[in-house]
N, CA, C and O atoms as a GROMACS GRO file, in nm:
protein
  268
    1UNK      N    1   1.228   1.448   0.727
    1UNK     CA    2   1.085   1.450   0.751
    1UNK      C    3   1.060   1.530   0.879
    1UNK      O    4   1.124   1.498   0.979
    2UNK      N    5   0.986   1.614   0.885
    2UNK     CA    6   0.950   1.738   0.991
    2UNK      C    7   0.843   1.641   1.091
    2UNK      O    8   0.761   1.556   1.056
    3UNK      N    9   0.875   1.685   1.215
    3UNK     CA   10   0.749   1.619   1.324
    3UNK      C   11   0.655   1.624   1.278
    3UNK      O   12   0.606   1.511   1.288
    4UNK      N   13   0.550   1.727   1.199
    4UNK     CA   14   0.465   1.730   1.140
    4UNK      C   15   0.392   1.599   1.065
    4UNK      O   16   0.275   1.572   1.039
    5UNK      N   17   0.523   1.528   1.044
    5UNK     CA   18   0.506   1.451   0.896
    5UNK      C   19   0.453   1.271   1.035
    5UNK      O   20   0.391   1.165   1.031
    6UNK      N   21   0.523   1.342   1.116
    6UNK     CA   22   0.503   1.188   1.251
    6UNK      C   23   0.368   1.170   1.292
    6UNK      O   24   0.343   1.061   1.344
    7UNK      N   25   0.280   1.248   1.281
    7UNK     CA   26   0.171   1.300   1.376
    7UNK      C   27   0.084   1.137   1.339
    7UNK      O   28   0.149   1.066   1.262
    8UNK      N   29  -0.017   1.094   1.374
    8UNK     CA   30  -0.120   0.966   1.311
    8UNK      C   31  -0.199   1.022   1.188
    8UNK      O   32  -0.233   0.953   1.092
    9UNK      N   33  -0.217   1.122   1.198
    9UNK     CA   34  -0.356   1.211   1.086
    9UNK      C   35  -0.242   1.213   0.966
    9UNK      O   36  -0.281   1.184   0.852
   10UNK      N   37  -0.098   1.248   0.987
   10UNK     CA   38  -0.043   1.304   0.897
   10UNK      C   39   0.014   1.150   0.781
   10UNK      O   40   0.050   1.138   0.664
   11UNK      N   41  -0.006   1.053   0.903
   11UNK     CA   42   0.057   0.917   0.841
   11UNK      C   43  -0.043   0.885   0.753
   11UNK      O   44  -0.049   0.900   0.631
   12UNK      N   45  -0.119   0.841   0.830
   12UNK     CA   46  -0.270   0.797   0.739
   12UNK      C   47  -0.323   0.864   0.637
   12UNK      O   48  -0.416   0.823   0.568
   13UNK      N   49  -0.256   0.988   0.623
   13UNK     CA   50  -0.300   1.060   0.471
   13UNK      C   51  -0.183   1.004   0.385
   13UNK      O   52  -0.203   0.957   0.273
   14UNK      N   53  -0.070   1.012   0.437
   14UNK     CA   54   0.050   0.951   0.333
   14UNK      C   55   0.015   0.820   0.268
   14UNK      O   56   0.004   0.794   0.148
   15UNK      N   57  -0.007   0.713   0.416
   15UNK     CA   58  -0.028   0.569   0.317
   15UNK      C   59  -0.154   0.601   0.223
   15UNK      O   60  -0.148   0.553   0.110
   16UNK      N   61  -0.271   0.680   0.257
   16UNK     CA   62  -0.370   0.666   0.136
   16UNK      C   63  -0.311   0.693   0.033
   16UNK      O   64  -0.304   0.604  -0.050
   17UNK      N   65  -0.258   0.802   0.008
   17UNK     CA   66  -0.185   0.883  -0.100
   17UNK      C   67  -0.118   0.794  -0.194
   17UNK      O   68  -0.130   0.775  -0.315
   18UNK      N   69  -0.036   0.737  -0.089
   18UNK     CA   70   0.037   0.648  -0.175
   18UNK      C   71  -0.025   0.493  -0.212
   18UNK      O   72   0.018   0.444  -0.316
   19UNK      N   73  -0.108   0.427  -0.147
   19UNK     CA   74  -0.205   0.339  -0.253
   19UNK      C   75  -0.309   0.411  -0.328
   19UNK      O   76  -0.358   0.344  -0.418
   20UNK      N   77  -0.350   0.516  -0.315
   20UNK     CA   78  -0.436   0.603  -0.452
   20UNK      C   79  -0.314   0.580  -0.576
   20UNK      O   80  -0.345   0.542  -0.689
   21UNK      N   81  -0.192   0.604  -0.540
   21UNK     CA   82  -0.094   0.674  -0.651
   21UNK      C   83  -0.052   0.471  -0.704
   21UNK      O   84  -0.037   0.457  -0.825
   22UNK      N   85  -0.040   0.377  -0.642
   22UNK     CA   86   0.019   0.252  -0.687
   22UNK      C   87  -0.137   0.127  -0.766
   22UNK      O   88  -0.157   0.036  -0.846
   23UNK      N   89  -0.202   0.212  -0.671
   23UNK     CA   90  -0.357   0.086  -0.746
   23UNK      C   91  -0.372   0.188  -0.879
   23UNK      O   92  -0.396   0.133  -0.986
   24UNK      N   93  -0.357   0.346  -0.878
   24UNK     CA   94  -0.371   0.405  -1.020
   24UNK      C   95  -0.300   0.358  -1.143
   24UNK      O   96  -0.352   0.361  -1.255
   25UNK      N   97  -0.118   0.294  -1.105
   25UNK     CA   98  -0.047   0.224  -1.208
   25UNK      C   99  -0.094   0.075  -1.224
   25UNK      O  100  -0.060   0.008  -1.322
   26UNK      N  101  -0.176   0.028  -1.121
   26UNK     CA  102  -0.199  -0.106  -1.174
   26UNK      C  103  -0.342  -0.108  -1.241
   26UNK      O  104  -0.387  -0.207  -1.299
   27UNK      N  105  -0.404   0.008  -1.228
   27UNK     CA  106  -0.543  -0.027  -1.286
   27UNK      C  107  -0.501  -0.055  -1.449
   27UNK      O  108  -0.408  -0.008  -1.514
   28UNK      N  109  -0.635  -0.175  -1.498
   28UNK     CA  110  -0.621  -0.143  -1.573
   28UNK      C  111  -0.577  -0.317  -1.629
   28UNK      O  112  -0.628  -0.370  -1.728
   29UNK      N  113  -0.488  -0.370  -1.553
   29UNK     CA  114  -0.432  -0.468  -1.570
   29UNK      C  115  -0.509  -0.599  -1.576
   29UNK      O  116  -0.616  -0.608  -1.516
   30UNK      N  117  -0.469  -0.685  -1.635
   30UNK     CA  118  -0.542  -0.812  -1.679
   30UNK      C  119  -0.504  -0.878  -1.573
   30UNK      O  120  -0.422  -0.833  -1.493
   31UNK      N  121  -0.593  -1.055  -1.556
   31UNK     CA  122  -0.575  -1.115  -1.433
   31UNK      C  123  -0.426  -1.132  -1.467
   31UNK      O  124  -0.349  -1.069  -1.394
   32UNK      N  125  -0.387  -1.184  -1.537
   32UNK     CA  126  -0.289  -1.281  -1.576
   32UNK      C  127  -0.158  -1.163  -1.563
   32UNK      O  128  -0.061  -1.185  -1.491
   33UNK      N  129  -0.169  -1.070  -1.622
   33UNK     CA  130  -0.072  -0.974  -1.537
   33UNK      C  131  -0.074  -0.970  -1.421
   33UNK      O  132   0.036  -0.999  -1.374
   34UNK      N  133  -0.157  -0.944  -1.338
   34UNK     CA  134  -0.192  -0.904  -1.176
   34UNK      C  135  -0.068  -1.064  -1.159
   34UNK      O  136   0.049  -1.045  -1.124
   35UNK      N  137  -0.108  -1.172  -1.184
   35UNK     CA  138  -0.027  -1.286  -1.129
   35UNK      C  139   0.103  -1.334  -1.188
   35UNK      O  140   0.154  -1.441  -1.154
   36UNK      N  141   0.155  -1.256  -1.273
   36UNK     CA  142   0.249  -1.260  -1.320
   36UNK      C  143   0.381  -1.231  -1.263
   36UNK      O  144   0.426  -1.118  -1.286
   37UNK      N  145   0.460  -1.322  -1.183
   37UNK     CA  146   0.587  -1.297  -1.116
   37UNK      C  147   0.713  -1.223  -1.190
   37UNK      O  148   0.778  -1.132  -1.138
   38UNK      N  149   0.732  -1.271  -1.305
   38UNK     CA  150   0.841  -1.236  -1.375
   38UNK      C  151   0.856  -1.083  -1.348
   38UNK      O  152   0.969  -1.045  -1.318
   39UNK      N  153   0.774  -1.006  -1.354
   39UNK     CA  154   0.817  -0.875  -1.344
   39UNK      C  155   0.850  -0.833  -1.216
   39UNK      O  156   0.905  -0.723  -1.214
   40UNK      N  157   0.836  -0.881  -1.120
   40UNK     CA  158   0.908  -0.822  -0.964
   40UNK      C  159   0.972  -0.950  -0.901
   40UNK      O  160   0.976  -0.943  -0.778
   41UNK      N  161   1.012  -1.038  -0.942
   41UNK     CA  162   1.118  -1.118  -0.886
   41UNK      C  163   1.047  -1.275  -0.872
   41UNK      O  164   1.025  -1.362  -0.956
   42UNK      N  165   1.025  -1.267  -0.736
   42UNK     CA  166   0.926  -1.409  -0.703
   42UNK      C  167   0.795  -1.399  -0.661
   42UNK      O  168   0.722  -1.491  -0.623
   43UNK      N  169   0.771  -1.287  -0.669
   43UNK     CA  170   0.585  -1.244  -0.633
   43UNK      C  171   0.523  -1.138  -0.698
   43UNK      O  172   0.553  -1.020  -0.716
   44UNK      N  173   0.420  -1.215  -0.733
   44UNK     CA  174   0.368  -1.089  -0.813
   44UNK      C  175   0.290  -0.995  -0.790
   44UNK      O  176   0.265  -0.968  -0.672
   45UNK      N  177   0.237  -0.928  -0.883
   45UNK     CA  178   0.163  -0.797  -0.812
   45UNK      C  179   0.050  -0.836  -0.718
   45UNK      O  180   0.023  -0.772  -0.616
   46UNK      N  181  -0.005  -0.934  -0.753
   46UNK     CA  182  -0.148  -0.948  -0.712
   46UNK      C  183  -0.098  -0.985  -0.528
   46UNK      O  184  -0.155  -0.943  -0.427
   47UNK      N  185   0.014  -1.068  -0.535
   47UNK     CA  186   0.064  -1.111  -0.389
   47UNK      C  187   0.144  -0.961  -0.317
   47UNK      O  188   0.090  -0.911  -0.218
   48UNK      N  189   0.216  -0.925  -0.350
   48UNK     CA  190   0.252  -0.788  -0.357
   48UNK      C  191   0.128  -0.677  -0.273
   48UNK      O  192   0.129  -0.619  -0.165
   49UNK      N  193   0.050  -0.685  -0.364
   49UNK     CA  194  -0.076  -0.596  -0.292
   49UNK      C  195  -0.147  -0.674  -0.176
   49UNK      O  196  -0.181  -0.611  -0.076
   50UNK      N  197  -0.170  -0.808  -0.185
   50UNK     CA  198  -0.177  -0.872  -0.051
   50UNK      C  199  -0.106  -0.832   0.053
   50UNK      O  200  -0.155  -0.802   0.161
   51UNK      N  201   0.009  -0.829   0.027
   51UNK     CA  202   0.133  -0.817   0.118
   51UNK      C  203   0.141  -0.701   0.200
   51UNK      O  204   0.175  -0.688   0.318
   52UNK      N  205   0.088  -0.583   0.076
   52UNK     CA  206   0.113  -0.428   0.130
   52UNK      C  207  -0.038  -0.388   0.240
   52UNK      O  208  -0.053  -0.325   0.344
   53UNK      N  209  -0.165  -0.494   0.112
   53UNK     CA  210  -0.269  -0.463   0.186
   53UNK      C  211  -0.329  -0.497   0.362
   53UNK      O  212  -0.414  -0.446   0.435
   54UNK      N  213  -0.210  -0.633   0.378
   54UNK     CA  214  -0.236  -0.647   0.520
   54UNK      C  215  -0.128  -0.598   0.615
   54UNK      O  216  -0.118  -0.627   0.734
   55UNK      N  217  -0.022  -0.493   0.521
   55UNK     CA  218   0.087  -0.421   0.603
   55UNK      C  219   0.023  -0.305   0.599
   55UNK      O  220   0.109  -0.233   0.650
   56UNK      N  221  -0.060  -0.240   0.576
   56UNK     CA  222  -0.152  -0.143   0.574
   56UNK      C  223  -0.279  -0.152   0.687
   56UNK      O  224  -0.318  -0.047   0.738
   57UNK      N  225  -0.342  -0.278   0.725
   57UNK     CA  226  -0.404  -0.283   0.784
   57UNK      C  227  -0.397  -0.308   0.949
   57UNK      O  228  -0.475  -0.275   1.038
   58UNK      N  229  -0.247  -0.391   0.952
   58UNK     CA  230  -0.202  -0.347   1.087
   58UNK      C  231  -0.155  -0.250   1.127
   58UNK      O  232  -0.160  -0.208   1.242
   59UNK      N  233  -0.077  -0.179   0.986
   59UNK     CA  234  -0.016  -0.034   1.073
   59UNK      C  235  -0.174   0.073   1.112
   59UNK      O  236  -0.188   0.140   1.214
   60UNK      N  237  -0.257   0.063   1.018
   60UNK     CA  238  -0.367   0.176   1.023
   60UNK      C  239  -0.445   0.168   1.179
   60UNK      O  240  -0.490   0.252   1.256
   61UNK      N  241  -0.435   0.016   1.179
   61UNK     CA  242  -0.500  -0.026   1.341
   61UNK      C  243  -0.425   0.042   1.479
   61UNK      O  244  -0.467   0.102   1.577
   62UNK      N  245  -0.321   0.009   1.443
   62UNK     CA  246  -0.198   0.073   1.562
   62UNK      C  247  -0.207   0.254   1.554
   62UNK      O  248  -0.207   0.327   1.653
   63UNK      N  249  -0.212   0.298   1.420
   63UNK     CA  250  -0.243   0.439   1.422
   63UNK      C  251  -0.386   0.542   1.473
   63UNK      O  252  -0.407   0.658   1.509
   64UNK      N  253  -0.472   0.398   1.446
   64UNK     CA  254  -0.626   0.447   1.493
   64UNK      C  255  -0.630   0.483   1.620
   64UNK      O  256  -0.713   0.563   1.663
   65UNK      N  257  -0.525   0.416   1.703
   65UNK     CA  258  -0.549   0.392   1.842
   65UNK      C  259  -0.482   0.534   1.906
   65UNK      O  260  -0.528   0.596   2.002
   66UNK      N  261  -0.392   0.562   1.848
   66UNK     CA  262  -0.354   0.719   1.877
   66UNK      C  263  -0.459   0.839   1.820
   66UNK      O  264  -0.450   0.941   1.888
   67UNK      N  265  -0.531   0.846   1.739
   67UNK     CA  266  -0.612   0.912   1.697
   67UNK      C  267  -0.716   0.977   1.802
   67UNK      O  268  -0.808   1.049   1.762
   0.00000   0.00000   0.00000
């Protein structure tokens, strides 16, 4: 990954990118899928996106601040 790729502007386009590209495979999905564990181990998607969505919201905070 090139310094380029370190910068705050350059991060914060990646994580969007990449929840545009993971909420696009889950759209679509029924509740009962969204809560369905069996397919990723012991948590399911719906906790999963909890998980990512408030690991997203502290890193974006810490990145704002360099901005």
């Amino acid at each position: 990954m090139s310094r380029e790729n370190h910068k705050p502007r350059a991060i914060l386009e990646r994580i969007t990118k990449a929840r545009v590209a993971l909420v696009s495979e889950i759209y679509g999905l029924s509740e009962e899928e969204l809560g369905d564990s069996s397919a990723m181990g012991t948590w399911s998607i719906k906790e999963s996106m909890a998980h990512l969505g408030r690991w997203e919201e502290i890193c974006c905070e810490g990145i704002q601040g360099h901005l």
